[in-house]
C-alpha positions as CSV (number, residue, x, y, z in Angstrom):
1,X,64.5,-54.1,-60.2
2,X,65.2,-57.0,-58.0
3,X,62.4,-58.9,-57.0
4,X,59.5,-59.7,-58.7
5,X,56.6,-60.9,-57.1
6,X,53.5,-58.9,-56.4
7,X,55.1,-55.5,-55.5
8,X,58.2,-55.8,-57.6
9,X,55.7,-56.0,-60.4
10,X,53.5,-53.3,-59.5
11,X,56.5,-51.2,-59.0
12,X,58.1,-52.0,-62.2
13,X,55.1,-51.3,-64.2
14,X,55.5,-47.5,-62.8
15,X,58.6,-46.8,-63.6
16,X,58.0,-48.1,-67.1
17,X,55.1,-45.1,-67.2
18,X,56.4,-42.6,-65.5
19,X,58.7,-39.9,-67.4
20,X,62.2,-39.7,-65.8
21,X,62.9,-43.8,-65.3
22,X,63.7,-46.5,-67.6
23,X,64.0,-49.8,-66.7
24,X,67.8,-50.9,-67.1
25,X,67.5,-54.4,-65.4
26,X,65.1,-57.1,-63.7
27,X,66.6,-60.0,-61.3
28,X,64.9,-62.4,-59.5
29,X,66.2,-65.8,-58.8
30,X,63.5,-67.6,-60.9
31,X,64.3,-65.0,-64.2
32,X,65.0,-68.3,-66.2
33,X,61.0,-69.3,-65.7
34,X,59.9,-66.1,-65.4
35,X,57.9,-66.1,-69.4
36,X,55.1,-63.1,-67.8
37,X,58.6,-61.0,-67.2
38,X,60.3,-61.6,-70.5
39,X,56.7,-60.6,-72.3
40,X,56.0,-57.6,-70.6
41,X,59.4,-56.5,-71.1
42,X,61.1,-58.2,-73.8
43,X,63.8,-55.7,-74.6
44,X,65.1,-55.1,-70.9
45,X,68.0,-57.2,-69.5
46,X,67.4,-59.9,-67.1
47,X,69.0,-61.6,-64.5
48,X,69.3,-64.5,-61.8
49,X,71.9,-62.7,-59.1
50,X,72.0,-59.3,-57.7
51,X,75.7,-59.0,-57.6
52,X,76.4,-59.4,-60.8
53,X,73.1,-57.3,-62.1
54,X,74.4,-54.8,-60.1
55,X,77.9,-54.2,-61.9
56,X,76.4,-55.0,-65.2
57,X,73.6,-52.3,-65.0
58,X,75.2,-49.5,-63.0
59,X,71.5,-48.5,-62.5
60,X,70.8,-45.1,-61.0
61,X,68.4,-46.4,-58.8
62,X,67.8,-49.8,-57.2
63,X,64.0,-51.1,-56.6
64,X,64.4,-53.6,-53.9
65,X,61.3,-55.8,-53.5
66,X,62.7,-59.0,-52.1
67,X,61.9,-61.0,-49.1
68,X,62.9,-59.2,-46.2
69,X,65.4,-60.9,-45.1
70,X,67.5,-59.0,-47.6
71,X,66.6,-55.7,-47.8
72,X,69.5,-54.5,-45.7
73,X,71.9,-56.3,-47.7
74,X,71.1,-55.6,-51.1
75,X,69.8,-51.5,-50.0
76,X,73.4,-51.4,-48.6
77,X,75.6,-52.6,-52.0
78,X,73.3,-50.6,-54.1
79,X,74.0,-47.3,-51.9
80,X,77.6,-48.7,-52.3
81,X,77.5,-48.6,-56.3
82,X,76.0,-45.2,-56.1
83,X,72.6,-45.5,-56.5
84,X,69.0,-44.5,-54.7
85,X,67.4,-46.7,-53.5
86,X,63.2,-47.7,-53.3
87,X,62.9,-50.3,-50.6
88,X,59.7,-52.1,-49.4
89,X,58.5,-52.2,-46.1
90,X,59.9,-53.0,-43.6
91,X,63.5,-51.6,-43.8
92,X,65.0,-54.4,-42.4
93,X,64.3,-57.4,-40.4
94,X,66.3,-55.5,-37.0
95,X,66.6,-52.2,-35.7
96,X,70.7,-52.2,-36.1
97,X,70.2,-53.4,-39.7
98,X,67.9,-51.0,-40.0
99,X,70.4,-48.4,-38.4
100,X,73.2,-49.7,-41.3
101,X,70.6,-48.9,-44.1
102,X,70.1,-45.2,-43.2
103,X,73.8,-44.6,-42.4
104,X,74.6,-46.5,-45.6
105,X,72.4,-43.7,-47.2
106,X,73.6,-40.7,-45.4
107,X,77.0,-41.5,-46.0
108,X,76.9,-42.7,-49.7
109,X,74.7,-39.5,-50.0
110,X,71.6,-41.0,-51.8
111,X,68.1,-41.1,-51.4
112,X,66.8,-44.1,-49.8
113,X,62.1,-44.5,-49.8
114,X,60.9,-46.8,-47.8
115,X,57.2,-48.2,-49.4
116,X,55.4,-46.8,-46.7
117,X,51.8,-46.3,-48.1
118,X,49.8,-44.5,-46.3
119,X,51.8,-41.6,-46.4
120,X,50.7,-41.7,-50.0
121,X,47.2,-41.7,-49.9
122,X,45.4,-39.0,-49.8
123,X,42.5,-40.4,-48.0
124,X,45.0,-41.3,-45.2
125,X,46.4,-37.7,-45.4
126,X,43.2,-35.9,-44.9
127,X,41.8,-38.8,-42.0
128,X,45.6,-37.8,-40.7
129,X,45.0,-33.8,-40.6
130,X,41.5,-34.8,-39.4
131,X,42.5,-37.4,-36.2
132,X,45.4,-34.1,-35.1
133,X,42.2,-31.7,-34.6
134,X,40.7,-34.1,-31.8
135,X,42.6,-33.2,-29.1
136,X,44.6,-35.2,-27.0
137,X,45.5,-38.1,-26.0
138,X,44.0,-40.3,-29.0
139,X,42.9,-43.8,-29.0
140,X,44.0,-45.0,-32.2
141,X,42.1,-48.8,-33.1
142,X,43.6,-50.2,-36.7
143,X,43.8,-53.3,-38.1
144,X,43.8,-55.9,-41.0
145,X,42.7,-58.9,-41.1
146,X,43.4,-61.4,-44.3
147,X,41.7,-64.5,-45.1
148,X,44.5,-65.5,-47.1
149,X,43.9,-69.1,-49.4
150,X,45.2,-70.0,-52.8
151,X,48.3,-68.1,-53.9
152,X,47.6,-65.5,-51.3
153,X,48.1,-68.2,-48.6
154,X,51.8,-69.6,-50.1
155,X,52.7,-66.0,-50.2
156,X,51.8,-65.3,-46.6
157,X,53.6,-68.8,-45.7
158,X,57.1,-67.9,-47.4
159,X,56.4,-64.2,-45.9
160,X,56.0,-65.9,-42.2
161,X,59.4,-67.3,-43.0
162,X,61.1,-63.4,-42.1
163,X,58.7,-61.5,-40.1
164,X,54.9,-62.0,-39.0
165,X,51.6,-60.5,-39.8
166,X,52.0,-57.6,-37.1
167,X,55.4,-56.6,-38.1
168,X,55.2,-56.6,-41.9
169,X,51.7,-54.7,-42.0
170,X,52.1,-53.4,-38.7
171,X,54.7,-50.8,-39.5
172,X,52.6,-49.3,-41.9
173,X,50.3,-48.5,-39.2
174,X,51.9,-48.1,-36.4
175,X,53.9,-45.0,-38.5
176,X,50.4,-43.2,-39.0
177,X,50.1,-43.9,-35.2
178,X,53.4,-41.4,-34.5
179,X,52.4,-38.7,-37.0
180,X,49.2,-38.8,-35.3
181,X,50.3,-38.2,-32.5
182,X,53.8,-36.7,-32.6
183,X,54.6,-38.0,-29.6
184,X,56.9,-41.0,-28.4
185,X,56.4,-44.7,-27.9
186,X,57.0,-45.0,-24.0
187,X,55.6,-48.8,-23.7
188,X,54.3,-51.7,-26.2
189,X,52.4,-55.1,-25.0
190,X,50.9,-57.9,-27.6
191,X,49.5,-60.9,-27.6
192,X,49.9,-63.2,-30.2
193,X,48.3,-67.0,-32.0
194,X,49.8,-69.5,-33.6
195,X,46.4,-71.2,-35.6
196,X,48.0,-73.4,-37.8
197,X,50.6,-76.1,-38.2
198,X,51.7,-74.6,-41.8
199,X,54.5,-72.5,-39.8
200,X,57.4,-72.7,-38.2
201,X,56.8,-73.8,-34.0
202,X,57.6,-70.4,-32.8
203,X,56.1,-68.0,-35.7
204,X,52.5,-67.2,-35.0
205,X,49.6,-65.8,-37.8
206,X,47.5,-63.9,-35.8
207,X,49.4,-60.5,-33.5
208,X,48.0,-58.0,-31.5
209,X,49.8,-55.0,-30.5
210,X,49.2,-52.2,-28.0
211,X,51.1,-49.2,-27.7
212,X,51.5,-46.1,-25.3
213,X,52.9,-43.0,-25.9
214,X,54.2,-40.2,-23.8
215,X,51.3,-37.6,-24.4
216,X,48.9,-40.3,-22.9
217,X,47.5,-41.4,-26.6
218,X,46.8,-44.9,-27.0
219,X,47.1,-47.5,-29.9
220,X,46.3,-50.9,-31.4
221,X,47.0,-52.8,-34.3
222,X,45.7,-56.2,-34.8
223,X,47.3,-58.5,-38.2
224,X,46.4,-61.8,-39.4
225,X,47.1,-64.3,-42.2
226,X,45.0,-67.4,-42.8
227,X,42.3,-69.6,-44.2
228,X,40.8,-69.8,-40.6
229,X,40.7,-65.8,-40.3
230,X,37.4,-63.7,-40.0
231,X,36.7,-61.2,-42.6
232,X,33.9,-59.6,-40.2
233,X,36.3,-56.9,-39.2
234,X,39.4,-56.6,-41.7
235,X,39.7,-52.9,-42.2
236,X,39.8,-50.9,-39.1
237,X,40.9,-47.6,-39.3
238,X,39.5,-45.3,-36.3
239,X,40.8,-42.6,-34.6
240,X,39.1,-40.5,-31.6
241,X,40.0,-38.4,-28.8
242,X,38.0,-35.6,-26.6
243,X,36.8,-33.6,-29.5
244,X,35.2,-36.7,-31.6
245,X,36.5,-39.4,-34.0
246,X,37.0,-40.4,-37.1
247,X,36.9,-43.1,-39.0
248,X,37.8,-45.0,-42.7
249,X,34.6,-46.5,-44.1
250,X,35.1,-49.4,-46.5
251,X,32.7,-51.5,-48.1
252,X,32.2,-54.9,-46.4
253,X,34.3,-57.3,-48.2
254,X,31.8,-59.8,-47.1
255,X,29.3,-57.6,-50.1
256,X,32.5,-57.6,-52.4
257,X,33.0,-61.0,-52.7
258,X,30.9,-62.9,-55.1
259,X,29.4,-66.1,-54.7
260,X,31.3,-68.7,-55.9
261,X,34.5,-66.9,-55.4
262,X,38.1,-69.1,-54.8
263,X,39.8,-66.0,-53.0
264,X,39.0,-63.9,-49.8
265,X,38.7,-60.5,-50.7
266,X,41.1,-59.3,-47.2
267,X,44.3,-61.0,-48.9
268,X,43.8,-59.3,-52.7
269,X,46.2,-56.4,-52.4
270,X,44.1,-54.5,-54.6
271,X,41.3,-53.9,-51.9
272,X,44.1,-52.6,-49.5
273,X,44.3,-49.4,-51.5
274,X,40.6,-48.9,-51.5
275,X,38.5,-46.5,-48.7
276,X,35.5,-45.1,-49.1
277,X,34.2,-41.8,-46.9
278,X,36.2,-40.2,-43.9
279,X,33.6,-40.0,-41.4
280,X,33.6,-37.9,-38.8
281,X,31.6,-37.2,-35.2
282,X,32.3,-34.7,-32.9
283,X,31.9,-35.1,-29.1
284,X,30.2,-31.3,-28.2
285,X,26.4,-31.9,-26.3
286,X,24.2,-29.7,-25.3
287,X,22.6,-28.4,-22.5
288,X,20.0,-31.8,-22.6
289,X,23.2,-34.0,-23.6
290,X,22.5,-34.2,-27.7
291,X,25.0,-33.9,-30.1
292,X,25.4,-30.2,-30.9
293,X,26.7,-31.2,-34.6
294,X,25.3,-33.9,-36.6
295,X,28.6,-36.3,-38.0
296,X,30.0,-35.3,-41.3
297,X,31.3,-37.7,-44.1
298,X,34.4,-36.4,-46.3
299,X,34.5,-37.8,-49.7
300,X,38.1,-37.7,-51.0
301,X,37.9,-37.6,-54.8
302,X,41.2,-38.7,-55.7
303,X,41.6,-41.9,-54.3
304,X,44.1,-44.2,-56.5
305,X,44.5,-47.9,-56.6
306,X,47.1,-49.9,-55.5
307,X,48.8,-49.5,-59.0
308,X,48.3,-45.8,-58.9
309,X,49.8,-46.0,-54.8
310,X,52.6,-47.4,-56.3
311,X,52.7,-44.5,-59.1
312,X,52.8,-41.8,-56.3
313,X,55.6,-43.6,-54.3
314,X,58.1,-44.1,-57.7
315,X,57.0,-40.3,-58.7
316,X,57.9,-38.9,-54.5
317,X,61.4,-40.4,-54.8
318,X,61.9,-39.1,-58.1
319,X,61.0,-35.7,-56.9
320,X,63.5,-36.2,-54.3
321,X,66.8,-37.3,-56.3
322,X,66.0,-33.6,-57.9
323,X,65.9,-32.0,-54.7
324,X,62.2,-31.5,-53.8
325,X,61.9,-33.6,-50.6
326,X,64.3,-34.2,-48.1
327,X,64.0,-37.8,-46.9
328,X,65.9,-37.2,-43.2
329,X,63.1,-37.4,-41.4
330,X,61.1,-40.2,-43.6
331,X,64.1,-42.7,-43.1
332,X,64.2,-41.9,-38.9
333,X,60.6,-42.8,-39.1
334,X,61.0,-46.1,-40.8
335,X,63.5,-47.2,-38.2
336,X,60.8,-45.9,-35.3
337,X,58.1,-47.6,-37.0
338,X,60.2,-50.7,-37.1
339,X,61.4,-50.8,-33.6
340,X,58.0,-51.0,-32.3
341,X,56.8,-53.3,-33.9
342,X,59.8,-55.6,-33.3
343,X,58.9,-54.7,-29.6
344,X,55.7,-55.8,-30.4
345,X,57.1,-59.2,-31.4
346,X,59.3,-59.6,-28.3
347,X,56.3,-59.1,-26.2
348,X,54.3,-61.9,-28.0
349,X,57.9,-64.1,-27.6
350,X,58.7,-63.2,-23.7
351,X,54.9,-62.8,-22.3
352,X,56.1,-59.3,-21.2
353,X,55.3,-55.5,-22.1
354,X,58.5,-53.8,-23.4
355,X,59.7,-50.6,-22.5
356,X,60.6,-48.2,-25.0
């Protein structure tokens, strides 16, 4: 494991349940301070510096939760030393890092997972299977919003330091976007906000991003990070086309958070996981213009948290080092994901759409 903040965490705490891992090794740079890591594991080595927890361990697999500005780096020595790798989002900071990764992991022949959630989820499975039956083109509308303070806020800061809201959440997104669809990004314009002098002159919190595709299907994704962001529309996951829509309903997290609270709700990583009903309307009238079909709501029973997301990701790549999933197309998709939201960032930088 390298990297131990919030997902390095949650990600370590699976493989320690899961049958088929053992932990070997845990680096961060702050090991020395880190008392929560030596109690929850007291038994497994620890370390300040990759490189050399690298050739100590020999792991099988390298979990690389790190700020992103090293994700290509340290994905690249560990498919060097022979093992898989679990990377979190994005890939890389660039498209030709991101490039190097793959071909790192084709030609060292491992298995390289990209954290990638919704993919996971089987709420976001079924709302995908669900969005394909609408015909075409889509209009895909997604977003989220965080009213980040406290911790949440310094997190977001250090984060804004790499990559901004709409490229770090965005490529989670904008990836259910292309399975939608199945089609190619042809064009992408955003608009973005800098709303605070907390960040660097030319990083920006809030991002908007639009994006076109070459069946006609159309897309937005809208990210922000913030004590001065609303919470009155931080989950927005709606899909429709000529045969209906459908949509994510979450509880408002307005109602979830009590009174008195020091946190917003939209920044707990916890909540991120959560959905409630698939909802569905379909677009058939009849002959006086009503709605031939009343909506329908699809309740998906299995719905895990953001610990038990992070279960399901550790037990798909272990599936995969034995051979059940190929990961070929999984690690093309990261780098497409990536590209457009990185084109999504030059808009916001030059003031101009980019072609794909």
């Amino acid at each position: 494991m390298v990297g131990l903040g919030h997902m390095g965490v949650t990600h370590a705490k699976a493989y320690d349940r899961l049958d088929g891992y053992e932990l070997a090794g845990l680096c961060c740079r702050s090991i020395a301070k880190r008392h929560d890591i030596a109690k929850l594991w007291p038994d497994v080595a620890r370390f300040a510096e990759f490189g050399y927890a690298l050739s100590k361990v020999q792991p099988d697999v390298v979990s690389v939760n790190t700020w992103p500005d090293t994700h290509a780096d340290f994905a690249i020595r560990a498919f060097q030393a022979g093992a898989h790798v679990f990377l979190e989002k994005p890939i890389a900071e660039t498209v030709a890092d991101a490039e190097r990764v793959v071909a790192a992991a084709e030609a060292y022949n491992r298995k390289l997972l990209v954290g990638l959630s919704p993919r996971h989820s089987p709420t976001w499975v079924r709302f995908m299977d669900l969005a394909r039956g609408l015909g075409k083109p889509l209009v895909m509308r997604m977003n989220l919003n965080q009213r980040s303070i406290g911790p949440a806020w310094t997190w977001h800061k250090n984060l804004m330091k790499s990559l901004s809201p709409i490229v770090d959440c965005g490529v989670h997104y904008v990836d259910m976007m292309c399975h939608m669809t199945g089609a190619k990004p042809v064009r992408v314009h955003a608009i973005g906000a800098r709303l605070t002098d907390e960040i660097a002159p030319d990083m920006y919190n809030y991002g908007q991003l639009q994006v076109v595709f070459d069946d006609g299907s159309v897309g937005w994704y809208e990210a922000a990070w913030g004590p001065q962001i609303s919470e009155v529309a931080f989950f927005v996951k709606d899909v429709f086309g000529p045969k209906g829509g459908v949509h994510i309903v979450v509880e408002d997290p307005r109602d979830m958070l009590a009174a008195g609270a020091t946190s917003a709700v939209s920044s707990d990583i916890h909540t991120h996981a959560k959905s409630g009903a698939i909802r569905v309307h379909h677009a058939k009238l009849l002959s006086d213009q009503s709605l031939a079909e009343s909506d329908e709501e699809f309740l998906i029973a299995d719905q895990p948290d953001h610990d038990g997301m992070s279960m399901r990701k550790q037990r798909f790549l272990l599936d995969a080092i034995h051979g059940k999933h190929d990961l070929a197309n999984h690690m093309r998709d990261a780098i497409n994901s990536l590209r457009i939201v990185l084109a999504a960032d030059e808009s916001i930088r030059t003031g101009r759409a980019i072609e794909m």
